[in-house]
N, C-alpha and C positions, 0 to 999 in steps of 0.2 A: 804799739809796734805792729803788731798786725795786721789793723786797719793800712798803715803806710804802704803792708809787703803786698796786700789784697788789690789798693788803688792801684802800685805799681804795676801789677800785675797789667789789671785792664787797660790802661796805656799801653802798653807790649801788644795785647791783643786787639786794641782798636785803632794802632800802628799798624805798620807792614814791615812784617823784618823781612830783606834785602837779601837776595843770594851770597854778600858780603858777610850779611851780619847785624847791619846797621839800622836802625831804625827811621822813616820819615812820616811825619805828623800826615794823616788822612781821612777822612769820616768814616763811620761805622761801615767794615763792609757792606753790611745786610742794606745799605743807602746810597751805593755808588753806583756808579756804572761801570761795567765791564771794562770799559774800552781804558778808565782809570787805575785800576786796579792790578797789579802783577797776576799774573795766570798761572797754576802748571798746565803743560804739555796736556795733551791725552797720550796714554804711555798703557803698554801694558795687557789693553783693553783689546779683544778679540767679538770688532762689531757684528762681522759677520756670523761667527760663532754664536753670540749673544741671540740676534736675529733667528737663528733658526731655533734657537730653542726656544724662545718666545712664540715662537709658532707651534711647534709640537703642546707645550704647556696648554693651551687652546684646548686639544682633549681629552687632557689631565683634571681629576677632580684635586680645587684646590682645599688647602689645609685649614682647620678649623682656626680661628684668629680670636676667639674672645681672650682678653686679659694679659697676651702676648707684651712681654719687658723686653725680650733679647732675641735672635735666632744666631743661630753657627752657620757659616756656610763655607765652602771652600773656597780659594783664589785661584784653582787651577784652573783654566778654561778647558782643559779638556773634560770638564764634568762641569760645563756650563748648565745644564740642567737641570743641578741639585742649585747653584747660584740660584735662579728663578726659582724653582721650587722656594727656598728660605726665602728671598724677598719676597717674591707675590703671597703667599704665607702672611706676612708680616703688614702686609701692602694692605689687608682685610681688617685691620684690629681696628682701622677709622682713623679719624683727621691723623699725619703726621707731621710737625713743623720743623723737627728737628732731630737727625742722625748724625749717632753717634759711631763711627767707624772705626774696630778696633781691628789690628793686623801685627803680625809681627815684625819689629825691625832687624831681620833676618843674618843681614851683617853685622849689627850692632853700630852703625855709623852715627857719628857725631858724637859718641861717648856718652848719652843722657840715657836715664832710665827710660824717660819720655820723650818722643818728639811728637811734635804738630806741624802746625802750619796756619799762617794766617793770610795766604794767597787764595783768590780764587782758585774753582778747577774747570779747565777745558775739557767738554763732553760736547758729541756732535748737536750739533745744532743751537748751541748758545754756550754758561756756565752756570758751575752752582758754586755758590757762596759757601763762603766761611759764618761759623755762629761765633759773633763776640761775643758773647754772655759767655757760653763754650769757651772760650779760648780764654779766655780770661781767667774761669777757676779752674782749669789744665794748666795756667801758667804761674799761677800763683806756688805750685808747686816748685821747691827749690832743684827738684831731681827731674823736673821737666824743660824743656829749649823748643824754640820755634827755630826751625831747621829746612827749610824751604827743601831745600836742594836735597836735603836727604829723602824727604816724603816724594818728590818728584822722582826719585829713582825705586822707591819702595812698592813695591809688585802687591804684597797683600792688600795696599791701602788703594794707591792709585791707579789699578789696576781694574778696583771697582768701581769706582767712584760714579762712572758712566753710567754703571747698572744701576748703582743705587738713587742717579737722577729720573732717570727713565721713570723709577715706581715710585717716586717721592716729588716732583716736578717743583713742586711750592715750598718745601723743604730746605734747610743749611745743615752742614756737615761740619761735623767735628771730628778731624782726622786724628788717630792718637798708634804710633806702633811705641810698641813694648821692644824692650832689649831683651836678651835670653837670661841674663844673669839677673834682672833685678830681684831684689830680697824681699822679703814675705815682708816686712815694715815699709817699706814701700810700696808695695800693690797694696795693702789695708790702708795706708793712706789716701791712694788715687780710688779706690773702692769706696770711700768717702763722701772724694767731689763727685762721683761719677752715680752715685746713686739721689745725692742731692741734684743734679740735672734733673733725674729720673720723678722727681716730685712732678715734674709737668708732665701730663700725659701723653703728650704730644711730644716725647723724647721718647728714642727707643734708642736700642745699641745693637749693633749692626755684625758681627763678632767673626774674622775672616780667617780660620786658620785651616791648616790640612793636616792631613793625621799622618797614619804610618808609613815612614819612607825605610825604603830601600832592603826591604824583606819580598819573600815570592807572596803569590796573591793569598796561599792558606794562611801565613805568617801573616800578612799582614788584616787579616779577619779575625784571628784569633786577639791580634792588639787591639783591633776596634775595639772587642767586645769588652776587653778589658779597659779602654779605654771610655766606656758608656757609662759600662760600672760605676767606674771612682766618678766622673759627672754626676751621675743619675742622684749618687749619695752623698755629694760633694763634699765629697773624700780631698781638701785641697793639698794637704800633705803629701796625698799618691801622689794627686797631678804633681805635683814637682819633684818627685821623685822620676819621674818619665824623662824620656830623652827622643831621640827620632825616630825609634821603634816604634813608639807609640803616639807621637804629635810632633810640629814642626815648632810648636809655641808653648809651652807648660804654663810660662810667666800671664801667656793671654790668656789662656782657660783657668785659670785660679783665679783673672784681675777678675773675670765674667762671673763668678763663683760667689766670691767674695762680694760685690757689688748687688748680683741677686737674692744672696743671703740678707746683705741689707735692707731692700726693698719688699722684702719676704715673696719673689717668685721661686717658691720652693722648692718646682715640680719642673723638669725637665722632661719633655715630649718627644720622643724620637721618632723623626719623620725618614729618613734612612742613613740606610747603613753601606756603603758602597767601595769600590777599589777602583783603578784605572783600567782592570781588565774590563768592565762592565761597559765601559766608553770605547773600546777595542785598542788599547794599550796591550802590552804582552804582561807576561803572566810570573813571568820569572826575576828573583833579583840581579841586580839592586834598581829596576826599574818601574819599581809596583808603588802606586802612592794612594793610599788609603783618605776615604771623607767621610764624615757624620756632618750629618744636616737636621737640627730640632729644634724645638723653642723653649723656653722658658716663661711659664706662667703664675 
């Protein structure tokens, strides 16, 4: 039986599910050509933004990279900085083939614990591919769906996608948002597949959420802190005991948790600690949005 539910799976994912729904017979992503393939949009993605902080990073020392499994980084662009900072970070640990892009599915659209995608994605100057292998033991999951349309509106995910071609060039992405509700037996499930990727070195997890909304900038420092805390000791209980005070995603910081626990990156490195006032956002609520950016080693 579950060999059947396993192959079925990979057909889905080395299909193309349809903004419909529907499935139609295709070669392996990672084997086509662009021009064949359904695309998302580029959506989300603040180039220019990107660009300048690509430049400033230049005379930034960057972050130690030995051993590096995951980094945090935000999806806001107005702290595109901490973005590069975590990638180019992560950019250093050596050959990467394969990212894995976790985000939150913020509206909870499409109803699944999990959604993906087995479309390409439109990033300036070409596309990055989809990983069937990837997609495959994402889909084998009964509480997961390839939801095309939902990931193409999804800001944590598609938002990055560009950034994350830019520092990975050779690279396939494995898109995955989390819904807000899903239950502790399902992220230890998907914490599963998602550390069995992780066997290959050349997988990393890419992990996109933001932290404390909509407290003034000391409030929202004060939830950092606490929020590093229960990371640092992967306390996952806390984390989901939290709400938007202290993260926009609990469900994705526990999947991240959980999956590291597996893999034994035990050690959580905090490379910063930051709010929106730091970016010249104001200071007061409910407009203050709080990030943590660090890796897991």
């Amino acid at each position: 039986m579950m060999r059947r539910i396993i192959a079925s799976a990979a057909v889905v994912a080395l299909g193309l599910v349809t903004g419909s729904g529907s499935l139609t017979a295709s070669p392996t992503p990672r084997n086509i050509s662009a021009e064949r393939v359904p695309v998302h949009p580029i959506a989300f993605f603040d180039q220019r933004t990107f660009a300048m902080a690509l430049s400033r990073a230049q005379y930034a020392p960057a972050k130690r990279a030995d051993g590096i499994r995951a980094v945090v980084v935000p999806h806001h662009w107005l702290a595109a900085d901490l973005i590069v900072e975590g990638l180019r970070g992560i950019e250093r640990a050596g050959e990467i083939r394969r990212v894995v892009l976790i985000g939150p599915n913020h509206i909870g659209a499409g109803g699944a614990s999990f959604t993906t995608s087995g479309f390409a994605w439109r990033v300036p100057g070409g596309v990055m591919r989809p990983d069937a292998a990837g997609l495959a033991a994402i889909l084998a999951h009964r509480d997961a769906k390839a939801l095309p349309n939902v990931m193409s509106n999804e800001h944590s995910v598609a938002g990055l996608v560009p950034a994350v071609r830019h520092f990975f060039p050779n690279a396939t992405v494995v898109p995955l948002a989390v819904r807000a509700r899903t239950d502790a037996v399902a992220l230890r499930r998907m914490a599963r597949t998602l550390s069995a990727l992780l066997q290959d070195p050349a997988t990393v997890l890419v992990v996109s959420v933001d932290f404390s909304h909509y407290k003034d900038a000391s409030e929202a420092l004060r939830r950092n802190r606490e929020s590093i805390e229960a990371i640092s000791g992967f306390d996952i209980g806390r984390v989901l005991s939290f709400g938007n005070e202290h993260m926009d995603s609990p469900a994705t910081i526990a999947l991240l948790l959980e999956t590291m626990r597996r893999v034994g990156a035990n050690r959580f490195e905090l490379w910063d600690d930051k709010n929106s006032t730091d970016f010249g956002g104001p200071s007061s609520a409910p407009n203050v949005t709080s990030y943590v950016v660090g890796a897991f080693l």
